[in-house]
PDB file of N, CA, C and O in Angstrom:
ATOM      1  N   UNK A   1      15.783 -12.268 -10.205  1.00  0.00           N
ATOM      2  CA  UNK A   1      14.630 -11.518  -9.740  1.00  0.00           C
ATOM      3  C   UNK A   1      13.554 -12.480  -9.275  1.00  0.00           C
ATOM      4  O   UNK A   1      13.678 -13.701  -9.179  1.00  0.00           O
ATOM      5  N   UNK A   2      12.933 -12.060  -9.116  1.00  0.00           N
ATOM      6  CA  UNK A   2      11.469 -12.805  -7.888  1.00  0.00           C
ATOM      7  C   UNK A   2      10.778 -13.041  -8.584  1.00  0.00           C
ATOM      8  O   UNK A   2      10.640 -12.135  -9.406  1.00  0.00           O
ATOM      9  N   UNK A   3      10.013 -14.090  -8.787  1.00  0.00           N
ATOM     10  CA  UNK A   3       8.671 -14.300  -9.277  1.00  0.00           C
ATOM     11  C   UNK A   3       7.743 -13.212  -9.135  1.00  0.00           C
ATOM     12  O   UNK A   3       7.706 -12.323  -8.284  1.00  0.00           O
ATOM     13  N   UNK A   4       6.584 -13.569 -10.670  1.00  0.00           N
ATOM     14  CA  UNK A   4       5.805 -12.556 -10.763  1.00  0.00           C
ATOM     15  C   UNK A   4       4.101 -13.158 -11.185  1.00  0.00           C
ATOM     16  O   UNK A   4       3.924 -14.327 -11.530  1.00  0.00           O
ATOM     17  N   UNK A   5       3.330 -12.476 -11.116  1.00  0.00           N
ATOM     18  CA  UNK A   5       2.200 -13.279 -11.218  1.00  0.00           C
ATOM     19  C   UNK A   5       1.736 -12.125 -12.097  1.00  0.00           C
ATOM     20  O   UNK A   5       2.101 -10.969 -11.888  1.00  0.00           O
ATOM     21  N   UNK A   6       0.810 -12.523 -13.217  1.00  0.00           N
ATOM     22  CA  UNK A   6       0.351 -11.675 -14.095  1.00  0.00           C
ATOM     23  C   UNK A   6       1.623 -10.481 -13.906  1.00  0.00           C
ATOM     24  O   UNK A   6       1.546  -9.875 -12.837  1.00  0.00           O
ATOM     25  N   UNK A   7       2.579 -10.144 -14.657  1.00  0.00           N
ATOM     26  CA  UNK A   7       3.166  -9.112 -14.425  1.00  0.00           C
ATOM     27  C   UNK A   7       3.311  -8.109 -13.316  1.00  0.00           C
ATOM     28  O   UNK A   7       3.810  -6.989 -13.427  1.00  0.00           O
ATOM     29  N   UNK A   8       2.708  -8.767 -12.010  1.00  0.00           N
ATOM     30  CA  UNK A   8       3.189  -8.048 -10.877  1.00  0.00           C
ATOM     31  C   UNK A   8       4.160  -8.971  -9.914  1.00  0.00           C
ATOM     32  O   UNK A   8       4.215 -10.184 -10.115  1.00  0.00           O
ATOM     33  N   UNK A   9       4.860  -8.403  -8.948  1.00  0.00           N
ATOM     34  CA  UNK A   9       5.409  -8.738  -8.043  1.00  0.00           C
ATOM     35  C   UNK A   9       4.677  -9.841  -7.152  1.00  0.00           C
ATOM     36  O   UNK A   9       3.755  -9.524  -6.400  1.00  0.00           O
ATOM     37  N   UNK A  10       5.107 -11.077  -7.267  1.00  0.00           N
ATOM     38  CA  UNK A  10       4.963 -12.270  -6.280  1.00  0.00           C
ATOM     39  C   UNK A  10       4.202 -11.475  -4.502  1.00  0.00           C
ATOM     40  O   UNK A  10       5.038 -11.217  -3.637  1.00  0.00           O
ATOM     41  N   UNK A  11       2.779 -11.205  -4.208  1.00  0.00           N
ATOM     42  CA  UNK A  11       2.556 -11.196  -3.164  1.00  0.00           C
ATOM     43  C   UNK A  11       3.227 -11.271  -2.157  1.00  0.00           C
ATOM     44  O   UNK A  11       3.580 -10.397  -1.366  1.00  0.00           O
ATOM     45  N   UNK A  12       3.441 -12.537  -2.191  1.00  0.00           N
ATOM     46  CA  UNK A  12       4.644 -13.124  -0.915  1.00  0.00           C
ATOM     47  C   UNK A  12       5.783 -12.686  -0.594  1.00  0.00           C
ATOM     48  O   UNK A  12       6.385 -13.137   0.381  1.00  0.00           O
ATOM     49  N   UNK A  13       6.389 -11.487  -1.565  1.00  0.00           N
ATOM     50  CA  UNK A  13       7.764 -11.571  -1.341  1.00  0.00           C
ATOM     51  C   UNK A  13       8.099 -10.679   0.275  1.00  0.00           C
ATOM     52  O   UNK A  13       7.566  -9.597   0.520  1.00  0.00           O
ATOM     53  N   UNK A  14       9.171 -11.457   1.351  1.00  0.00           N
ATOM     54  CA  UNK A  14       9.107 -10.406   2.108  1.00  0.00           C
ATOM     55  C   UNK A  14      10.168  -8.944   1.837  1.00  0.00           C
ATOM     56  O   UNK A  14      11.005  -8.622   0.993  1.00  0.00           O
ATOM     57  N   UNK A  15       9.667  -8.419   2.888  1.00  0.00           N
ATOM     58  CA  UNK A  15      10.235  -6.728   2.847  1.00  0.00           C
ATOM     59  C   UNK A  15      11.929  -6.604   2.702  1.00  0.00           C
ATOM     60  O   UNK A  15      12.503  -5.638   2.199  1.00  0.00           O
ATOM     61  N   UNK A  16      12.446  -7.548   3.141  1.00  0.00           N
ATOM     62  CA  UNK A  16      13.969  -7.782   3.040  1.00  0.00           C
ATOM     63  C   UNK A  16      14.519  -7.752   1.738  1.00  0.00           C
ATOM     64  O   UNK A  16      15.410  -7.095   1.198  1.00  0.00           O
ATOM     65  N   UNK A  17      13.510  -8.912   1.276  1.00  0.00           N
ATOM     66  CA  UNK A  17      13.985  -9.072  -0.263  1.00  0.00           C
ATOM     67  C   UNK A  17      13.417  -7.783  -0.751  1.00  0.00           C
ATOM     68  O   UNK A  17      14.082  -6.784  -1.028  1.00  0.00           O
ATOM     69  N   UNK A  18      12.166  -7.898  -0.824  1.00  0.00           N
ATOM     70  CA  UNK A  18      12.038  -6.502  -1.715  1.00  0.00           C
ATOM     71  C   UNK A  18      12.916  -5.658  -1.841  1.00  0.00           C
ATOM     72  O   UNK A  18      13.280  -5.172  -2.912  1.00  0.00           O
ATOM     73  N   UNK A  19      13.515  -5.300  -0.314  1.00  0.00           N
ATOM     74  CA  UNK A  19      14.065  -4.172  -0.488  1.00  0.00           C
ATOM     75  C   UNK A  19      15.511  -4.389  -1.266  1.00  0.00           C
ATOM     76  O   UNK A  19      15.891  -3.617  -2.146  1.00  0.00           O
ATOM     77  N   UNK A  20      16.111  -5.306  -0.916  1.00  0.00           N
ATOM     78  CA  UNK A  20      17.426  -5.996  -1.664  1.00  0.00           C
ATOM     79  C   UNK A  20      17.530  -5.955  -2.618  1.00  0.00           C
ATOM     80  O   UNK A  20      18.607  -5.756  -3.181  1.00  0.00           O
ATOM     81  N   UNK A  21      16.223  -6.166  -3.291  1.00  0.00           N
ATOM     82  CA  UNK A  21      16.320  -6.669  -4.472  1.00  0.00           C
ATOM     83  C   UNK A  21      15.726  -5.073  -5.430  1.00  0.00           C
ATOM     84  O   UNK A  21      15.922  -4.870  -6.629  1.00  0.00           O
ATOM     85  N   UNK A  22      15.087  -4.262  -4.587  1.00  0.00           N
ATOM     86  CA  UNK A  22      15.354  -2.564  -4.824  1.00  0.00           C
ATOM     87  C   UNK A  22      16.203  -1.972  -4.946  1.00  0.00           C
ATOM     88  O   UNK A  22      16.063  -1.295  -5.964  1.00  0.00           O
ATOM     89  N   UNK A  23      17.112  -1.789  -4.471  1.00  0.00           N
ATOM     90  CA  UNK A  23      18.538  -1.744  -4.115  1.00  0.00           C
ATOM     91  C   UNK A  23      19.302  -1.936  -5.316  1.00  0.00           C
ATOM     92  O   UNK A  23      19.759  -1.037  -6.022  1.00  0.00           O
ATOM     93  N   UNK A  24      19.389  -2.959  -5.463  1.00  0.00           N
ATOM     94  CA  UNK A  24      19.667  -3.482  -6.876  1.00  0.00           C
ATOM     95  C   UNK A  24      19.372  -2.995  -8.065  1.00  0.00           C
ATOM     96  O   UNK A  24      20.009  -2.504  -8.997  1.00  0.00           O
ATOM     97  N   UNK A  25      17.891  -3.318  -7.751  1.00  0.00           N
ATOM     98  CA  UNK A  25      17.127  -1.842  -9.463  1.00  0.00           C
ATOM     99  C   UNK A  25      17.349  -0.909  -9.462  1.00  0.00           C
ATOM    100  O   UNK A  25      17.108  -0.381 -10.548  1.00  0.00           O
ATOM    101  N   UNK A  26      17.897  -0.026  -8.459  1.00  0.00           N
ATOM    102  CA  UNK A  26      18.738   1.165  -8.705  1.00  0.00           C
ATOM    103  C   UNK A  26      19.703   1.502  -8.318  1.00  0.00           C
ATOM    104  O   UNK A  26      20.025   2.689  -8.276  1.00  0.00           O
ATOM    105  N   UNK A  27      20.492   0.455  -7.894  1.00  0.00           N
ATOM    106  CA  UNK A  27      21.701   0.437  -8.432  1.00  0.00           C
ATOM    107  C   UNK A  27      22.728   0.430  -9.975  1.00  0.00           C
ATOM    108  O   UNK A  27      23.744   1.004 -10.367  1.00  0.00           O
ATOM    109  N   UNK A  28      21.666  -0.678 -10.555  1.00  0.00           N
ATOM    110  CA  UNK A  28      21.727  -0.830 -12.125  1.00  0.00           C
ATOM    111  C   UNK A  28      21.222   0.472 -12.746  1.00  0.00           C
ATOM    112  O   UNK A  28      21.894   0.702 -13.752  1.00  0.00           O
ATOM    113  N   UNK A  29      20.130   1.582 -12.495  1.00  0.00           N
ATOM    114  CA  UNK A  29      19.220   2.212 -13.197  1.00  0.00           C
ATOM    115  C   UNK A  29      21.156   3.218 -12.868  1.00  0.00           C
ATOM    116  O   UNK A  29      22.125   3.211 -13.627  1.00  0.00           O
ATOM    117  N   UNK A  30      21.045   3.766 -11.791  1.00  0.00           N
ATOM    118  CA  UNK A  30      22.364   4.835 -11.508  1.00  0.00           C
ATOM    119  C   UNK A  30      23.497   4.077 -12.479  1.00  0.00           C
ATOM    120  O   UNK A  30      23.894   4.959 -13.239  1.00  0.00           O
ATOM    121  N   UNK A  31      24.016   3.139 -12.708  1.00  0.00           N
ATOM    122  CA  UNK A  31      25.343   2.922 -13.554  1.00  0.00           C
ATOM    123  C   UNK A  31      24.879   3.150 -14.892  1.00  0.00           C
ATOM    124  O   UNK A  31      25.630   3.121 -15.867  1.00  0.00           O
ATOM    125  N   UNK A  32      23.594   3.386 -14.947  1.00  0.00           N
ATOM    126  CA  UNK A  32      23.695   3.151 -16.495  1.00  0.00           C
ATOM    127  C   UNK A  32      24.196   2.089 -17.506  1.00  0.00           C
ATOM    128  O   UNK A  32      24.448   0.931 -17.173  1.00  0.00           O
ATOM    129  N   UNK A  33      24.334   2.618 -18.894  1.00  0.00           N
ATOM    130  CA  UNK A  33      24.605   1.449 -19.505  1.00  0.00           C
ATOM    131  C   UNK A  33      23.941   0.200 -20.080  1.00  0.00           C
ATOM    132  O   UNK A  33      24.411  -0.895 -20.386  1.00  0.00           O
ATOM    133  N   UNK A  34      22.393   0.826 -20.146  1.00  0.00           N
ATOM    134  CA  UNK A  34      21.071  -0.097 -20.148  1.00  0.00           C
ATOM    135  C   UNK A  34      20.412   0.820 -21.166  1.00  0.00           C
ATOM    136  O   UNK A  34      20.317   2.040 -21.296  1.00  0.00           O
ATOM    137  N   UNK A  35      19.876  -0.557 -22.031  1.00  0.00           N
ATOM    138  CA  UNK A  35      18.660   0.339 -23.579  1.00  0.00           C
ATOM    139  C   UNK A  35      17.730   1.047 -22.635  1.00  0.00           C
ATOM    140  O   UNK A  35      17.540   0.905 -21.427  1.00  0.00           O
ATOM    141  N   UNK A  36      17.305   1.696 -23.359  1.00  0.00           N
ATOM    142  CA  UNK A  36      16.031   2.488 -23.055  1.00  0.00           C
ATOM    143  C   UNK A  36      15.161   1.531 -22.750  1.00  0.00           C
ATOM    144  O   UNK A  36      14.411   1.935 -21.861  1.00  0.00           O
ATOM    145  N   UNK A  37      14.871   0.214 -23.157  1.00  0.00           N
ATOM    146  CA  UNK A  37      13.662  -0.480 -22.346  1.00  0.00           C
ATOM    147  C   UNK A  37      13.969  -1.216 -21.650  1.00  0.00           C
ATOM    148  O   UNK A  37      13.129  -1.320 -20.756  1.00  0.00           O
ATOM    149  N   UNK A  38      14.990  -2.020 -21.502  1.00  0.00           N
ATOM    150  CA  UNK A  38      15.869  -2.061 -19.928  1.00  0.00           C
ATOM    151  C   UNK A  38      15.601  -1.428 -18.768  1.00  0.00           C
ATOM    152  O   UNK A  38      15.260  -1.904 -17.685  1.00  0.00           O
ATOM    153  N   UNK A  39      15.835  -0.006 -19.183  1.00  0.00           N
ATOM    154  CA  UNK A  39      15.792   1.027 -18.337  1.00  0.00           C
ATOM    155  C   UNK A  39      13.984   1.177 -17.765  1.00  0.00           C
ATOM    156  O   UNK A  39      13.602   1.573 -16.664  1.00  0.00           O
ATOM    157  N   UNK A  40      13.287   0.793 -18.731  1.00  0.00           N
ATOM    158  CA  UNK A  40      11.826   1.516 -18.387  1.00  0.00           C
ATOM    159  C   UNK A  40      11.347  -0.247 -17.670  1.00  0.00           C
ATOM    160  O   UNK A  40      10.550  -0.409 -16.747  1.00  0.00           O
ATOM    161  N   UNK A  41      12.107  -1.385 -18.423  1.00  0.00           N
ATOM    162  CA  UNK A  41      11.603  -2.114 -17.291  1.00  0.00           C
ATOM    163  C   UNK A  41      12.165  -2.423 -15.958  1.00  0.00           C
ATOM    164  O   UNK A  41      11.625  -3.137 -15.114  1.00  0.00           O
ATOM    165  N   UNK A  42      13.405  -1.760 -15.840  1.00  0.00           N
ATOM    166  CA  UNK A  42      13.807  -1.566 -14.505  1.00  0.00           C
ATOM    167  C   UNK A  42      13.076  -0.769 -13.711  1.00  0.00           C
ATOM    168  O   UNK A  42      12.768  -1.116 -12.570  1.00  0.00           O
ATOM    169  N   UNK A  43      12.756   0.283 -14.191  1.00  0.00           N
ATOM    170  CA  UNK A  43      11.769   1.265 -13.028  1.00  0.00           C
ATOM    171  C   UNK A  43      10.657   0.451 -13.026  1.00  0.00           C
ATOM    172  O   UNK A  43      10.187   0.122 -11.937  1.00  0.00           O
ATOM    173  N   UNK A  44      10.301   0.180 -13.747  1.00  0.00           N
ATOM    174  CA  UNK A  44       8.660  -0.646 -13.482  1.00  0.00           C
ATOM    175  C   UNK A  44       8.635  -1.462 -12.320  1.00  0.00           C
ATOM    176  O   UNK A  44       7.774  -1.415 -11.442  1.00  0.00           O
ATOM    177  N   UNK A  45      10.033  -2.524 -12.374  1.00  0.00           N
ATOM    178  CA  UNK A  45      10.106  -3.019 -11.296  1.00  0.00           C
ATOM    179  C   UNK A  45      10.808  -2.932 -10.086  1.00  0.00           C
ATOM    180  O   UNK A  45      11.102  -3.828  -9.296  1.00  0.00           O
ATOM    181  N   UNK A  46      11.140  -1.183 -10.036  1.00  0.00           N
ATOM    182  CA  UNK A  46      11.394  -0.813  -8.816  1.00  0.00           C
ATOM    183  C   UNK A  46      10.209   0.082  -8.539  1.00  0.00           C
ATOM    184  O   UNK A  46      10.410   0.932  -7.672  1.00  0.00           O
ATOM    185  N   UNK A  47       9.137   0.064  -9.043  1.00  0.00           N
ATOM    186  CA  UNK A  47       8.100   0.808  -8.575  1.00  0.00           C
ATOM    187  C   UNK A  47       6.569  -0.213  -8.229  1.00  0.00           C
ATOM    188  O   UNK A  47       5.462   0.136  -7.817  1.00  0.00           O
ATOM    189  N   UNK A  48       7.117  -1.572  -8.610  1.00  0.00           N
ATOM    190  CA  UNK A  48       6.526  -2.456  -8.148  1.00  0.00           C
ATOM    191  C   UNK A  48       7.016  -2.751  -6.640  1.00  0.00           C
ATOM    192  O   UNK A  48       6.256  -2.708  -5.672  1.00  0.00           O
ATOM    193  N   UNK A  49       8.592  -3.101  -6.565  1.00  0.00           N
ATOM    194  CA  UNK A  49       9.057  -3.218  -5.351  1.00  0.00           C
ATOM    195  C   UNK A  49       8.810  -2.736  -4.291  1.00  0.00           C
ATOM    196  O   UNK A  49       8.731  -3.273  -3.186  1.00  0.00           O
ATOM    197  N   UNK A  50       8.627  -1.291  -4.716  1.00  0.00           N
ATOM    198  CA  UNK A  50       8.523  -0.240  -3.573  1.00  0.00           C
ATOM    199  C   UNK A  50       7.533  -0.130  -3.223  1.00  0.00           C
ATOM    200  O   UNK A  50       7.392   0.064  -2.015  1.00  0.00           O
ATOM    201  N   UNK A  51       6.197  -0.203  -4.197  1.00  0.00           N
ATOM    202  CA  UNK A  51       4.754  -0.855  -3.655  1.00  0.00           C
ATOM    203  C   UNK A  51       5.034  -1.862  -2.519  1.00  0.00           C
ATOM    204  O   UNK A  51       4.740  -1.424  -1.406  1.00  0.00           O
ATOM    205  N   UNK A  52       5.508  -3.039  -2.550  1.00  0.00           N
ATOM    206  CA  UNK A  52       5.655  -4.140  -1.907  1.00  0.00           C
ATOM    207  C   UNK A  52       5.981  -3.653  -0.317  1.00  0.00           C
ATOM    208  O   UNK A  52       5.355  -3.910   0.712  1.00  0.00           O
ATOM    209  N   UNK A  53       7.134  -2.897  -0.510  1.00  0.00           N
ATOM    210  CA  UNK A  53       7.939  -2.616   0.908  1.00  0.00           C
ATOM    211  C   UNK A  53       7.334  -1.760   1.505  1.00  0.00           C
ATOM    212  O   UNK A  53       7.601  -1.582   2.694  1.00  0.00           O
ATOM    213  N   UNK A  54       6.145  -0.821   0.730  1.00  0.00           N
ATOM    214  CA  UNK A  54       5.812   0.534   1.585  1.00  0.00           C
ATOM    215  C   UNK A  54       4.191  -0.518   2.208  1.00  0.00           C
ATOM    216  O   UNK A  54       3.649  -0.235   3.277  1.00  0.00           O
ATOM    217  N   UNK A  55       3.745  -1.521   1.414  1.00  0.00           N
ATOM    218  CA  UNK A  55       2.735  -1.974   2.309  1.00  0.00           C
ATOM    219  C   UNK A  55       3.033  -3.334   3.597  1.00  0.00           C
ATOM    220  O   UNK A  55       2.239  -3.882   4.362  1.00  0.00           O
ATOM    221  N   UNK A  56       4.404  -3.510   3.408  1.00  0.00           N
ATOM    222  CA  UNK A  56       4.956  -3.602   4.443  1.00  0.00           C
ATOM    223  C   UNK A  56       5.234  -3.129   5.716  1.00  0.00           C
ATOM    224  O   UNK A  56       5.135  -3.525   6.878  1.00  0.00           O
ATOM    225  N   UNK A  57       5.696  -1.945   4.986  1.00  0.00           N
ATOM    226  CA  UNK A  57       6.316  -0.684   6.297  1.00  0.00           C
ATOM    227  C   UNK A  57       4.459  -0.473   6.952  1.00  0.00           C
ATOM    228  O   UNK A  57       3.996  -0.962   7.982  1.00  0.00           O
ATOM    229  N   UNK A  58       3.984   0.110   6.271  1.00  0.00           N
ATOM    230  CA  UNK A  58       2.218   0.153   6.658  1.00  0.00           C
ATOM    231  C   UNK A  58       1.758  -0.391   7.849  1.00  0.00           C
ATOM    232  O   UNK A  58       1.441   0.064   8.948  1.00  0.00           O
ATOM    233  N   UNK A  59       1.822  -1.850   7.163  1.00  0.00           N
ATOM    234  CA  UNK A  59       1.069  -3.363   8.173  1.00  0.00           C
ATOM    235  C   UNK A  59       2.324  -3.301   9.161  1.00  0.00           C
ATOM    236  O   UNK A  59       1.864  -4.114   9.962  1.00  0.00           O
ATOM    237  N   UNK A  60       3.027  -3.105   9.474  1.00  0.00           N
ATOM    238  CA  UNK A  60       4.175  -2.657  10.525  1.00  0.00           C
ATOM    239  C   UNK A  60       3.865  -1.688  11.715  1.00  0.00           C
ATOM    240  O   UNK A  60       3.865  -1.891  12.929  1.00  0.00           O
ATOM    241  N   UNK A  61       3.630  -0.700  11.061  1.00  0.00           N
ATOM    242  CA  UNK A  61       2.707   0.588  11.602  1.00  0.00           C
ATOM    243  C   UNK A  61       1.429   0.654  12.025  1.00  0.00           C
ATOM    244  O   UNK A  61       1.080   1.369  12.964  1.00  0.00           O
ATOM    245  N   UNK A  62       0.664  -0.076  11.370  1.00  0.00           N
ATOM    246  CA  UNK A  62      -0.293  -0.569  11.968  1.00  0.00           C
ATOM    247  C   UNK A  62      -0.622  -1.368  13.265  1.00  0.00           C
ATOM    248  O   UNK A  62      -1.517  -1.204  14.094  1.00  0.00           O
ATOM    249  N   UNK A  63       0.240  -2.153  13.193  1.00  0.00           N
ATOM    250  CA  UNK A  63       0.598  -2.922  14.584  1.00  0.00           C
ATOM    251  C   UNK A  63       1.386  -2.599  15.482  1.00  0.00           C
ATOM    252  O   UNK A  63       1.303  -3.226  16.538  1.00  0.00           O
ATOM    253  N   UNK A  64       2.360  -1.565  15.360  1.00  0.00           N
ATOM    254  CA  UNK A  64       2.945  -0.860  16.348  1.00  0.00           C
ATOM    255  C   UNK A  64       1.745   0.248  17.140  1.00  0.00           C
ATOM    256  O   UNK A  64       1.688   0.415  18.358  1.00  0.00           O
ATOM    257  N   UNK A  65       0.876   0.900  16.159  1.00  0.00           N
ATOM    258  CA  UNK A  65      -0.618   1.707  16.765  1.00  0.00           C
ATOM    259  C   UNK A  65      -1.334   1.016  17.288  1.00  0.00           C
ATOM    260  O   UNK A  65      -2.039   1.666  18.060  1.00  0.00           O
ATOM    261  N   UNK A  66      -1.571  -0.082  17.293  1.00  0.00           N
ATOM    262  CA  UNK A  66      -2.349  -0.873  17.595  1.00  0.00           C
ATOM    263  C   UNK A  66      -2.136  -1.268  18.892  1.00  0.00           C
ATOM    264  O   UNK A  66      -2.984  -1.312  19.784  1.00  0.00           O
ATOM    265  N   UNK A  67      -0.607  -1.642  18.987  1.00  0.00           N
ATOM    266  CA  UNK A  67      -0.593  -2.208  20.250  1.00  0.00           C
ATOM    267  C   UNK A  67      -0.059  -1.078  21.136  1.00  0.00           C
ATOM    268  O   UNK A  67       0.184  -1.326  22.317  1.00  0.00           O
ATOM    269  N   UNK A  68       0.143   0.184  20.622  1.00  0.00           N
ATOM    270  CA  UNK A  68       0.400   1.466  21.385  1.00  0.00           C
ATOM    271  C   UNK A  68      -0.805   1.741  22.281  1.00  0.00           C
ATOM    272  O   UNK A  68      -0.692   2.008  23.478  1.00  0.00           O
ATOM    273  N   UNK A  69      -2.238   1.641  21.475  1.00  0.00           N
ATOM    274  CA  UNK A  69      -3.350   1.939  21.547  1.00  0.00           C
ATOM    275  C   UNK A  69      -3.955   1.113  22.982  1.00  0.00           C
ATOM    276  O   UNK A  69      -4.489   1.634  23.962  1.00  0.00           O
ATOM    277  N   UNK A  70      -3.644  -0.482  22.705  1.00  0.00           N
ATOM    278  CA  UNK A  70      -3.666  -1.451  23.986  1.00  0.00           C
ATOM    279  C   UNK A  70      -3.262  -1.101  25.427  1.00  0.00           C
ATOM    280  O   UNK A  70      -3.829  -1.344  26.492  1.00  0.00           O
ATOM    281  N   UNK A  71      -1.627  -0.186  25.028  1.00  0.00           N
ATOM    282  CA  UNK A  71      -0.973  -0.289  25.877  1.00  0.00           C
ATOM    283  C   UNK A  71      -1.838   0.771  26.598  1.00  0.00           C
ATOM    284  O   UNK A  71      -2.415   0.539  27.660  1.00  0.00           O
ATOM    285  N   UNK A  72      -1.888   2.034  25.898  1.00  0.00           N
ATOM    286  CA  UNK A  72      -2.200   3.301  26.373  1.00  0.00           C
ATOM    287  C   UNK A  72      -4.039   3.364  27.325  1.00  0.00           C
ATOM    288  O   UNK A  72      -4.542   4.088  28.184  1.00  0.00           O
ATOM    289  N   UNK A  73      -4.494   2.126  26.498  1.00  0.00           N
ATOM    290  CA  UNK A  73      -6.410   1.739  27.149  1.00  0.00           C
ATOM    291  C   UNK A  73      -6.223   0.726  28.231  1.00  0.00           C
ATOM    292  O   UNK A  73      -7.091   0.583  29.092  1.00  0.00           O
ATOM    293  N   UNK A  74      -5.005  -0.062  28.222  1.00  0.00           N
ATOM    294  CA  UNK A  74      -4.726  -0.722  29.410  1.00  0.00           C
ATOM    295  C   UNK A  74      -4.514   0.207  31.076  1.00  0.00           C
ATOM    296  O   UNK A  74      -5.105   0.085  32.149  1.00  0.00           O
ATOM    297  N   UNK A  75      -3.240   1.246  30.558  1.00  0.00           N
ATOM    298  CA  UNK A  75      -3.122   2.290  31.421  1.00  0.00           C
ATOM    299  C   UNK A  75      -4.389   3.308  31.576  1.00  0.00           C
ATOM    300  O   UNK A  75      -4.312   3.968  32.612  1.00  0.00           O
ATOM    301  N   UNK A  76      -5.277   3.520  30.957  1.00  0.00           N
ATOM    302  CA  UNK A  76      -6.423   4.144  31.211  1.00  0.00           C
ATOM    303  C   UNK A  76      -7.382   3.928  31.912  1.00  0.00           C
ATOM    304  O   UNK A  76      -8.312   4.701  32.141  1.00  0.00           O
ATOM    305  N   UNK A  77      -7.195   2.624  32.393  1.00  0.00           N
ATOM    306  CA  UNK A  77      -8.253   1.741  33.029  1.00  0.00           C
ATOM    307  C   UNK A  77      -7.580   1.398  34.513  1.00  0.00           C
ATOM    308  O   UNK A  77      -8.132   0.967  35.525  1.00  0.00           O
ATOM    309  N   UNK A  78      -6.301   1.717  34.293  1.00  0.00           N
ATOM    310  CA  UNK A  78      -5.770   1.477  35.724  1.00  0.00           C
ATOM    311  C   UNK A  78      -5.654   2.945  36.444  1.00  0.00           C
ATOM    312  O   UNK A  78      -5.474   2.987  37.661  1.00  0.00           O
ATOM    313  N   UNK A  79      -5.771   4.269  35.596  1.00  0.00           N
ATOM    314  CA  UNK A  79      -6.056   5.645  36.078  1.00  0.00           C
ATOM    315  C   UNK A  79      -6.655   5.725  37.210  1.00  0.00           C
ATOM    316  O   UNK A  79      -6.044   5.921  38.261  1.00  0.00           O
ATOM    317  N   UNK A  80      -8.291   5.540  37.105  1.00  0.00           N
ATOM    318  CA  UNK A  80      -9.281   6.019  37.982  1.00  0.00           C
ATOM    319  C   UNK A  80      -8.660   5.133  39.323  1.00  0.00           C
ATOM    320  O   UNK A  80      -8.431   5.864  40.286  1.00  0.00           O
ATOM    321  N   UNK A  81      -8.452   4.152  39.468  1.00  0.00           N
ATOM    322  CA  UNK A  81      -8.331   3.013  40.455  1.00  0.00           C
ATOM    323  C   UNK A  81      -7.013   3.421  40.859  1.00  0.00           C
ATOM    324  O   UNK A  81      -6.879   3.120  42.045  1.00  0.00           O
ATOM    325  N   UNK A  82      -5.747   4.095  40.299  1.00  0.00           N
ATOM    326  CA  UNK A  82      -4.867   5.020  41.556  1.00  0.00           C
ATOM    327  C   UNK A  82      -5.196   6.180  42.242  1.00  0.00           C
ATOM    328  O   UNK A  82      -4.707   6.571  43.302  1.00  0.00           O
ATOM    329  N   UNK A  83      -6.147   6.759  41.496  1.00  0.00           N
ATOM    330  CA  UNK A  83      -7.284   8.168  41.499  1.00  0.00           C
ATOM    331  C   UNK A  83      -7.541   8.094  42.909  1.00  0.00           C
ATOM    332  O   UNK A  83      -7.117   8.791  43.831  1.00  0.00           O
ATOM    333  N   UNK A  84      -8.503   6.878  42.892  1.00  0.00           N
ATOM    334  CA  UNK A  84      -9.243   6.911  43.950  1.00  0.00           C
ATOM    335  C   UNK A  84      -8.734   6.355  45.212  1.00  0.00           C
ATOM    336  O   UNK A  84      -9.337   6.515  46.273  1.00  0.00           O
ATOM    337  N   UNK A  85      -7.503   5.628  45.101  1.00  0.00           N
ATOM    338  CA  UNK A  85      -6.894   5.158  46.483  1.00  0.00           C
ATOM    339  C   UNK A  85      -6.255   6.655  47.181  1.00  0.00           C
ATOM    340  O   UNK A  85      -6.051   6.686  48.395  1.00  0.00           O
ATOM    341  N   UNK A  86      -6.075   7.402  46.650  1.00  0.00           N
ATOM    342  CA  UNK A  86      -5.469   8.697  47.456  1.00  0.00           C
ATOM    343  C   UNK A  86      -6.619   9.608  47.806  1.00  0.00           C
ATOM    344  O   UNK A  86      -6.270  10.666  48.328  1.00  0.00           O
ATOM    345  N   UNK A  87      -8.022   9.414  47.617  1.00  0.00           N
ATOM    346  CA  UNK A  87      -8.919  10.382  48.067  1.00  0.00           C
ATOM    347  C   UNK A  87      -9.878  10.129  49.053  1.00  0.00           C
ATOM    348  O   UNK A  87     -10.644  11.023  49.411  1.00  0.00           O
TER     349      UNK A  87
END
């Protein structure tokens, strides 16, 4: 497993691993076969993980709007100026 800082998930880790390494925590949690605190620190740290990957997915999304937003104020600005060559 990944480094942890004060009992959370290593900042740094990227979304790959996270998720891999999610994958994993419930993979183990579904076979069973784990004490009860096994089990409760496995979810802990698939609910850390999934923190990790969903502010991933986020900052992802963010920059896909972002540069949607560019694209779409770039084309907005070239509007008026086909506008006006046909009138």
């Amino acid at each position: 497993m990944s480094s942890r800082v004060d009992g959370r998930v290593d900042e740094a880790l990227g979304y790959e691993q996270a998720r891999d390494e999610l994958i994993e925590v419930v993979r183990r949690l579904e076979a069973g076969g784990t004490t009860l605190e096994e089990s409760l620190a496995l979810w802990e740290r698939g609910e850390e993980l999934a923190k990790v990957c969903r502010r991933w997915l986020e900052g992802a999304r963010a920059r896909l709007d972002a540069a949607l937003a560019e694209e779409a104020a770039e084309e907005a600005g070239r509007e008026p100026a086909d506008g006006d060559a046909g009138g």
